[in-house]
GUGUKE-335944 format. One line per 3 residues: number of its first residue (from 1); their letters; for each residue z, x, y of C-alpha. Coordinates in pm, 1 decimal, decimal comma. Layout:
NUM) a) Z:X:Y; ...
This chain:
1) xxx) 0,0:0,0:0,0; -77,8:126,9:382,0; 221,8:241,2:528,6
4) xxx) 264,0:47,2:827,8; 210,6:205,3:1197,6; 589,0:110,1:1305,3
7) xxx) 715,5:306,5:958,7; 514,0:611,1:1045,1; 668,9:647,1:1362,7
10) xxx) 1035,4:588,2:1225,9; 960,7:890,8:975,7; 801,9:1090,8:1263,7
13) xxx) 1075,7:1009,3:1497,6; 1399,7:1086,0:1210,8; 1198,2:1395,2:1128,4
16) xxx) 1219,2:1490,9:1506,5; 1587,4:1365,6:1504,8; 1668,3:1584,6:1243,4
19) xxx) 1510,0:1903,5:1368,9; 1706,9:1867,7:1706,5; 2033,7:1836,0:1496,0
22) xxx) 1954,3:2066,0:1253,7; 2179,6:2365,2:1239,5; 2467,8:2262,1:1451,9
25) xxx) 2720,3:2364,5:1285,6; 2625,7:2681,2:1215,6; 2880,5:2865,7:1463,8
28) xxx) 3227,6:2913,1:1352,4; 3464,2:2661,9:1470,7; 3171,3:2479,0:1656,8
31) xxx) 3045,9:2082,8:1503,0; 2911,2:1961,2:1811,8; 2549,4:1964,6:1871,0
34) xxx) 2370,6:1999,6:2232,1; 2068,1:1857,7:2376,0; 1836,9:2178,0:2499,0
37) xxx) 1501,5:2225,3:2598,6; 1184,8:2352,5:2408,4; 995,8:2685,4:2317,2
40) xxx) 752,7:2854,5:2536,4; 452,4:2749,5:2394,2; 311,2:3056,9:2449,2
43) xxx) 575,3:3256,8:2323,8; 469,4:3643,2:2195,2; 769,5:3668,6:1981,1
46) xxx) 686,2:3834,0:1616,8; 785,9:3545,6:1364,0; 988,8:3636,9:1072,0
49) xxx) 1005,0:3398,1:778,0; 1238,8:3118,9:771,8; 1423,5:3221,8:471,6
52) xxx) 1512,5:3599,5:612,0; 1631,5:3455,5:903,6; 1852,9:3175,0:736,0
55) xxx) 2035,2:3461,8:548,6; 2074,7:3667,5:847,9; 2224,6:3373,5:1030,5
58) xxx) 2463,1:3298,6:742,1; 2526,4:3670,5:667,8; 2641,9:3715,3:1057,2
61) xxx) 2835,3:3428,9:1043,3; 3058,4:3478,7:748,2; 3086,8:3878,2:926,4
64) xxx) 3186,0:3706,7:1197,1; 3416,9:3462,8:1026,6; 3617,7:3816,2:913,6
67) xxx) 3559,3:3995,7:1219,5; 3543,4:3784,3:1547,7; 3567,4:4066,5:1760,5
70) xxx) 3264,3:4206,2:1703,5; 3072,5:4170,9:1992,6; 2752,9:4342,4:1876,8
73) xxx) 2748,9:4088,9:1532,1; 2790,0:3785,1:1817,2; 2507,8:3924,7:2000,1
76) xxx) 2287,0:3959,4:1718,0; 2346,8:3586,6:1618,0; 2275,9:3447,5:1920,5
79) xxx) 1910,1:3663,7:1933,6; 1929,3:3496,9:1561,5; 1935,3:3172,6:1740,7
82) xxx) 1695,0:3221,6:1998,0; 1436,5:3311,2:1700,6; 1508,9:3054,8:1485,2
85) xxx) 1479,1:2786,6:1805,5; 1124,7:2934,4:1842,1; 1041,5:2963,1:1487,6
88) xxx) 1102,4:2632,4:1376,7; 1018,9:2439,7:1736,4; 1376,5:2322,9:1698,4
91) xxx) 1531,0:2334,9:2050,0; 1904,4:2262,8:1900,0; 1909,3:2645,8:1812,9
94) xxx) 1942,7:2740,1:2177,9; 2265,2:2597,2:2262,8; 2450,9:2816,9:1975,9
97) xxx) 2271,3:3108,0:2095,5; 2417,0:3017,5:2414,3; 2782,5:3000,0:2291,7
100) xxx) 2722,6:3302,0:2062,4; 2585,3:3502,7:2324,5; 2855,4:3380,5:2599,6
103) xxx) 3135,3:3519,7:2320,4; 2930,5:3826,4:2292,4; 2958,3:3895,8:2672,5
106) xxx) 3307,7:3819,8:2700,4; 3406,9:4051,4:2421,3; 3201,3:4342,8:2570,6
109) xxx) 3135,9:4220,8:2956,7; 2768,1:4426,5:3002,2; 2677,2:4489,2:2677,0
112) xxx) 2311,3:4534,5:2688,1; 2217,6:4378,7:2361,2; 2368,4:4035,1:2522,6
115) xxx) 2211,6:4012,7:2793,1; 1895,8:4055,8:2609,3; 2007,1:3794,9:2390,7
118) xxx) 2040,2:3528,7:2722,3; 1721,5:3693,0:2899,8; 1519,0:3558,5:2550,7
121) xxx) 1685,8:3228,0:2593,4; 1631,5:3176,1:2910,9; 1281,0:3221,0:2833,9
124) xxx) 1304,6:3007,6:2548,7; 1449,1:2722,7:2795,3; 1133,4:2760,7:3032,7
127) xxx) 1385,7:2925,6:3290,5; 1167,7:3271,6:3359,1; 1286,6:3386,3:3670,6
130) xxx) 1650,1:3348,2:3508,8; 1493,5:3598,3:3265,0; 1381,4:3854,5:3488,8
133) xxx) 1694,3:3854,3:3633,7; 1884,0:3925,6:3291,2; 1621,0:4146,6:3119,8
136) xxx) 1699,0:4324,4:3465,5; 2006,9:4386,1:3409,3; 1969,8:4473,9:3019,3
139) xxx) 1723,7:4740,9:3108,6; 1989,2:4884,2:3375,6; 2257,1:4906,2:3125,1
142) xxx) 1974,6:5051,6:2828,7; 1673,0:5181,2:2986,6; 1523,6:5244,3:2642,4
145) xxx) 1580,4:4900,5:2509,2; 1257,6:4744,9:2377,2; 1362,3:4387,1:2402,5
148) xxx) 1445,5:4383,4:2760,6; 1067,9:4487,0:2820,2; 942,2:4241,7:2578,8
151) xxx) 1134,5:3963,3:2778,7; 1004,4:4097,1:3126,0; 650,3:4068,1:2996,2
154) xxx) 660,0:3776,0:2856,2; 890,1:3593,5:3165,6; 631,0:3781,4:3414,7
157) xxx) 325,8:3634,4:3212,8; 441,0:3288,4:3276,2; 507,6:3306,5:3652,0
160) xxx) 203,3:3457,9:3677,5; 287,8:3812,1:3810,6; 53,3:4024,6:3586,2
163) xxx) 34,3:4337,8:3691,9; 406,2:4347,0:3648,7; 387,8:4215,4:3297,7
166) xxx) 144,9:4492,3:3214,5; 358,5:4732,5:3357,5; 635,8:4620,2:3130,1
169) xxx) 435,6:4601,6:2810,1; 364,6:4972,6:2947,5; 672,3:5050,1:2884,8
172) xxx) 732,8:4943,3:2557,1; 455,3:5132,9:2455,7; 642,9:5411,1:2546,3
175) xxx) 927,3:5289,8:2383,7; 788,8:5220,7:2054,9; 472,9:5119,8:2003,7
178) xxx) 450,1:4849,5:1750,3; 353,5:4500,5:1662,1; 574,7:4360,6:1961,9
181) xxx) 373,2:4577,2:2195,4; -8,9:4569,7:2037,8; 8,3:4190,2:2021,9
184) xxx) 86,9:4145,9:2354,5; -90,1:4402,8:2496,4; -345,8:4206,2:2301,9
187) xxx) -290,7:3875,5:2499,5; -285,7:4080,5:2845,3; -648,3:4227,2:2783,1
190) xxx) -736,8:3859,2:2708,3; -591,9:3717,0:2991,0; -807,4:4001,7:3214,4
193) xxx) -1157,7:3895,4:2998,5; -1137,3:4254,3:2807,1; -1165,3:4107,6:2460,4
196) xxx) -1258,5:4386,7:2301,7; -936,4:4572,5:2395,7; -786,4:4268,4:2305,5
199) xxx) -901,5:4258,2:1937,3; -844,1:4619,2:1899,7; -485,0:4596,5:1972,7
202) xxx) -458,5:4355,3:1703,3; -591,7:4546,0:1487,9; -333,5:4801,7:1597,3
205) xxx) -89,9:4604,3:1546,8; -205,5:4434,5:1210,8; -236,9:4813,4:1128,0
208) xxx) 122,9:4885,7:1217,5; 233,6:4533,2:996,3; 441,1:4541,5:653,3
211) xxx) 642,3:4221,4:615,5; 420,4:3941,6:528,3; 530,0:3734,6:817,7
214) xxx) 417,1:4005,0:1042,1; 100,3:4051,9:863,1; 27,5:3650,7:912,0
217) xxx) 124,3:3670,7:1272,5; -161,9:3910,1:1338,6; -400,6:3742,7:1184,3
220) xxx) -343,4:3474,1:1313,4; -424,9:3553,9:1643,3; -745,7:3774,4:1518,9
223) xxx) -829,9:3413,0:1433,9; -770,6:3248,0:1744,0; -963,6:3521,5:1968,4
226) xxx) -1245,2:3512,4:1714,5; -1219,5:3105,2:1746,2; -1200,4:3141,3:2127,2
229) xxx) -1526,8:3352,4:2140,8; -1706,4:3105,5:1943,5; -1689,2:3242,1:1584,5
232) xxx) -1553,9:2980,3:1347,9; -1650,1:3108,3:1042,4; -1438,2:3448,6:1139,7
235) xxx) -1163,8:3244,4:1249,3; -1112,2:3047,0:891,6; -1146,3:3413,0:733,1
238) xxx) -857,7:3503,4:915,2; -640,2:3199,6:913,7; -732,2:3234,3:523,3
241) xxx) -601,5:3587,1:530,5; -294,6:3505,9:718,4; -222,1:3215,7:512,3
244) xxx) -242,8:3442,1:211,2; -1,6:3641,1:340,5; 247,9:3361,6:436,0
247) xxx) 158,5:3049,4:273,8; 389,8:2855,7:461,9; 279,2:2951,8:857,9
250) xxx) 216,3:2682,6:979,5; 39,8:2766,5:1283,2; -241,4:2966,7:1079,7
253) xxx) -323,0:2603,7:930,2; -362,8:2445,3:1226,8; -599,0:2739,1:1335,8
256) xxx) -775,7:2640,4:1014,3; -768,3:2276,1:1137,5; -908,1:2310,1:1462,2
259) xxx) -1241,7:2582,7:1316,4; -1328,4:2308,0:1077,4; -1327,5:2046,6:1353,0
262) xxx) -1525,3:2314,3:1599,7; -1790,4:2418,6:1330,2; -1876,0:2025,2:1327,7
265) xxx) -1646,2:1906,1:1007,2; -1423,2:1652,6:1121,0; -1308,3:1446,1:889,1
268) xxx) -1214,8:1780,0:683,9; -1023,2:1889,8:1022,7; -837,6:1523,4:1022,6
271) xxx) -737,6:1599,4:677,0; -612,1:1926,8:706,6; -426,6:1766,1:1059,6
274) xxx) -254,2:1532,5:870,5; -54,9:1829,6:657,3; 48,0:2040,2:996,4
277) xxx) 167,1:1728,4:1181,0; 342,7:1613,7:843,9; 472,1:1963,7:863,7
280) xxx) 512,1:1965,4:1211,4; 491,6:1721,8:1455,9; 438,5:1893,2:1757,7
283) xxx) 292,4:1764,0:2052,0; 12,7:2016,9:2086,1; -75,4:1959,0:1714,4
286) xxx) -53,4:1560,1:1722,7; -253,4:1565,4:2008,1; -508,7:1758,2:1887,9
289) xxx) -514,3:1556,2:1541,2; -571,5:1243,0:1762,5; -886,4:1384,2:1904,0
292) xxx) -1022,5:1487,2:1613,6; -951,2:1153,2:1481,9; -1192,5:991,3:1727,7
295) xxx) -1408,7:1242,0:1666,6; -1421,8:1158,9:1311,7; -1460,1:788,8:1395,2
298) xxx) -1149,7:710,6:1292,0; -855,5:526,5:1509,6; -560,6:754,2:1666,9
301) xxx) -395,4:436,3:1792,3; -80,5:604,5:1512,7; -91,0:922,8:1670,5
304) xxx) -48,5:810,6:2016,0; 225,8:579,8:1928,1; 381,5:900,8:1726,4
307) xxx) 332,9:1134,8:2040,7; 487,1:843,6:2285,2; 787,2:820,6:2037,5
310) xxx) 858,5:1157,9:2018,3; 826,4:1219,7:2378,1; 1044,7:939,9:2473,9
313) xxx) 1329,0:1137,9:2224,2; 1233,8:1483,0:2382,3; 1338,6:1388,5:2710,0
316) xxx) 1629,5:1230,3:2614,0; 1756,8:1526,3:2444,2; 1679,2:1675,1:2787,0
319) xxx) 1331,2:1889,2:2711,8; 1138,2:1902,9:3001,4; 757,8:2027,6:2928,0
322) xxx) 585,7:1955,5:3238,4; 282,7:2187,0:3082,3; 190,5:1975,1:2829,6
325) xxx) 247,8:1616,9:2970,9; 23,9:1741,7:3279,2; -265,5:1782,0:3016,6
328) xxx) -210,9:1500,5:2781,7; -210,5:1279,8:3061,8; -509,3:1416,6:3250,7
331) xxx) -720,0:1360,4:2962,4; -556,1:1062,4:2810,4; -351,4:862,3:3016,7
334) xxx) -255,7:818,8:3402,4; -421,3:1094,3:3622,8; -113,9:1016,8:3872,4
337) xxx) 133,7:1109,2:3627,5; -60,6:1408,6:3546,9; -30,9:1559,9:3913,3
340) xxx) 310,6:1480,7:3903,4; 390,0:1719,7:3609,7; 127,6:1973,7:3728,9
343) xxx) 264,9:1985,0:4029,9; 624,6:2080,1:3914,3; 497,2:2280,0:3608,2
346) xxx) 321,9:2532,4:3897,6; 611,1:2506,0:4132,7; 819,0:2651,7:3873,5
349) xxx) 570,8:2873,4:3700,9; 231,4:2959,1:3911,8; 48,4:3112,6:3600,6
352) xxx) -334,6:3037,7:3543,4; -285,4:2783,7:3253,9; -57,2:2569,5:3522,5
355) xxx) -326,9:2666,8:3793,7; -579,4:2494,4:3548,1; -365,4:2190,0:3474,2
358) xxx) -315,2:2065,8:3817,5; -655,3:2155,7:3897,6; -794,3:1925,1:3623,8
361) xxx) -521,0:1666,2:3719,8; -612,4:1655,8:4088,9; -1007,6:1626,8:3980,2
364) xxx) -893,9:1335,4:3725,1; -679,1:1130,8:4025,3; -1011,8:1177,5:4248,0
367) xxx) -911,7:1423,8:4492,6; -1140,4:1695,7:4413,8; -1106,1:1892,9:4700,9
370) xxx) -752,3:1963,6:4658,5; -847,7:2056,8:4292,2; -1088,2:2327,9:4365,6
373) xxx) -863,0:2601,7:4518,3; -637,4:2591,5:4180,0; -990,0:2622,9:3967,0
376) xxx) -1039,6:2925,4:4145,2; -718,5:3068,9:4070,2; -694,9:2967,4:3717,9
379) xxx) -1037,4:3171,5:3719,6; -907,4:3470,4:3928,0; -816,4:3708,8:3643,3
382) xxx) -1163,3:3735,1:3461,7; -995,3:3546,6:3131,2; -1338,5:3452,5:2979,8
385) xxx) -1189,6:3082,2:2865,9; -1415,5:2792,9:2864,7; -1233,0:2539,4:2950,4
388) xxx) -1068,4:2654,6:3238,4; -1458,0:2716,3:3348,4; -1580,7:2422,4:3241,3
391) xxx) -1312,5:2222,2:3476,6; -1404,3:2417,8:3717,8; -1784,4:2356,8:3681,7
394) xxx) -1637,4:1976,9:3688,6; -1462,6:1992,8:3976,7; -1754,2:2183,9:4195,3
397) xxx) -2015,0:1957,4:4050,2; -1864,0:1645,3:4191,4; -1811,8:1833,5:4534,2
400) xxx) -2178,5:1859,3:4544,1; -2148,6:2281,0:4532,7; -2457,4:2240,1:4241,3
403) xxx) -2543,6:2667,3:4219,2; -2203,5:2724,1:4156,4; -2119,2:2420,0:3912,3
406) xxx) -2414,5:2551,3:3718,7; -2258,6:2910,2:3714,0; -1909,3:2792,3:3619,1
409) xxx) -2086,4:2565,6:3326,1; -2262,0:2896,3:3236,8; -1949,1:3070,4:3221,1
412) xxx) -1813,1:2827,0:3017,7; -2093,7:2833,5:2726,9; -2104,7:3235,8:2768,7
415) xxx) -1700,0:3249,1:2671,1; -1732,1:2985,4:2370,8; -2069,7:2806,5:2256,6
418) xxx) -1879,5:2620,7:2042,0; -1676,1:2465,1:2329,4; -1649,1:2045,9:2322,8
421) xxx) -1556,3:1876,2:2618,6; -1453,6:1587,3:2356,9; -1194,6:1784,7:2200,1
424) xxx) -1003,1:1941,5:2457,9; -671,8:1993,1:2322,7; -836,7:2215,8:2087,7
427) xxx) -897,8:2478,3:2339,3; -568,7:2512,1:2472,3; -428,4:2681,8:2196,7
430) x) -445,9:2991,9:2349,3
């Protein structure tokens, strides 16, 4: 019998439920569970697999159990936290790393490895100039920490200052150069339009790989940069790979997902949709299963109903994702609401992707001429991404600037053939 739409969005919705209660009482003395707010989504942080980190978590604890003075254990479960929040897109994570992290600092007021600790949560929480302020102060107390740096670029990426993120993953090159460093060294060519610097520091880093999970990771994203310069085919080789490696990432699935529905195969891509979301339902993914759905001629009306459902528990658990709401209702719902969330998305964080957002939002609410200053900008830093060209060639088209819609439209096909203006979720995965 066909389960009914109101049941699917019950399981949905527990499933959500359960992720942002999962884990609470995994502090010593501490039952009560706290609302928090999501993962980057563009988070560089290398993955490790579920299971390690479970035991590390439970392996600190019962340390910590014998010995709670031991700042440097409390530190190290609260980074524990912070990783498994962003590993599992379970936001309840973040306020034990909080506490465990607070306790750290207490015992050992300074300790560099703790304020590391809150610089990666505050990142985690979407707070990034609260990050640069505590990876600041890490890297005073340790100038030869790693993590500190890592933070920096990562919190510098998303406010959009770029030359100082590539001056901090710089420095962790000097540090130790590594998979941390490569694959976001990586994402900074990218973001400049040097992809082939960009695919040879993956292959650094895939080079420099052991564990499985780290092995996935990389290619992973050889996928998605061969799937964002048009190559499908590569891209399901690599998601294959990766997915050999860890059967159970997630994210190189969905990779797999969205090649089959750019290479032309929809109803396969629906299919293989209907596993991550199962998996996973986040947004990003349930949106882009709905579009394929339409592409495939089939109705999304369950999807939409899912994605309302679980954004009407996000915010009441307090997660506020501006990004993503900005986007999803640009293309899918009120244009009005859209600048609303674009506008305080790129208030807090003026990066290119937020650029692009309210530039697509102001074009969708009619007010094009406001729009095209933010195209520009999301277009400033050479990243050869089509969609953010194909807005623009949107927005200049329906100011009557034909030459350079035509150029922008050019750029557009030139960065990814295989870009659909019908499936637009699907390119920004990046």
């Amino acid at each position: 019998m066909k389960t009914s739409v109101r049941a699917r969005i019950a399981v949905g919705v527990l499933g959500l439920a359960t992720a942002l209660t999962a884990g609470a009482a995994l502090i010593p003395g501490d039952r009560t569970p706290s609302p928090a707010t999501a993962p980057p989504r563009q988070s560089a942080e290398i993955p490790v697999s579920a299971g390690s980190l479970k035991s590390a978590i439970q392996a600190l604890t019962a340390r910590l159990r014998r010995l709670p003075d031991d700042h440097q254990a409390w530190a190290r479960l609260g980074s524990a936290y912070v990783q498994q929040a962003r590993l599992s897109a379970d936001p309840s994570f973040y306020p034990k790393a909080e506490q465990a992290l607070a306790r750290s600092a207490a015992l050992s007021p300074g300790n560099f490895a703790a304020l590391t600790g809150q610089a990666a949560l505050a990142a985690g929480r979407h707070d990034f100039t609260e990050a640069v302020r505590l990876a600041k102060l890490s890297q005073t107390a340790n100038p030869y920490g790693q993590g500190a740096q890592a933070v920096l670029a990562d919190a510098y990426t998303q406010l959009g200052r770029y030359d100082e993120a590539t001056r901090a993953i710089s420095r962790m090159m000097e540090l130790r150069p590594g998979v941390a460093a490569f694959t976001r060294a990586s994402y900074d060519a990218e973001l400049r339009g040097d992809r082939t610097t960009a695919r040879r520091m993956l292959e650094h880093a895939l080079d420099d790989a052991f564990s499985p999970d780290d092995i996935a990771y990389c290619r992973h994203y050889l996928g998605e940069l061969a799937l964002r310069s048009g190559d499908p085919r590569g891209a399901t080789e690599q998601y294959r790979l990766a997915l050999k490696a860890a059967p159970d990432f997630t994210a190189a699935l969905a990779g797999t997902a969205r090649a089959a529905a750019l290479d032309g195969r929809p109803a396969e891509a629906a299919d293989l949709y209907a596993t991550v979301v199962g998996r996973l339902p986040l947004a990003q993914y349930v949106i882009e299963y709905a579009e394929v759905l339409v592409a495939a001629g089939r109705d999304p009306a369950e999807q939409w109903a899912l994605l309302r459902a679980q954004r009407t528990l996000m915010e009441a658990a307090g997660v506020k994702d501006d990004l993503t709401w900005a986007e999803f209702e640009a293309d899918h719902g009120s244009p009005a609401r859209a600048v609303e969330h674009a506008e305080a998305e790129y208030a807090r964080n003026p990066n290119v992707v937020a650029a692009d957002a309210l530039a697509w939002a102001l074009h969708r609410d009619g007010r094009d001429r406001e729009a095209l200053p933010y195209a520009r900008k999301a277009t400033a830093t050479g990243w050869r991404n089509a969609l953010f060209h194909h807005h623009r060639a949107e927005i200049e088209r329906s100011l009557g600037r034909t030459e350079e819609s035509r150029r922008s439209a050019a750029r557009a096909r030139d960065a990814d053939p295989t870009f659909s203006a019908d499936l637009p979720a699907l390119a920004r995965f990046s």
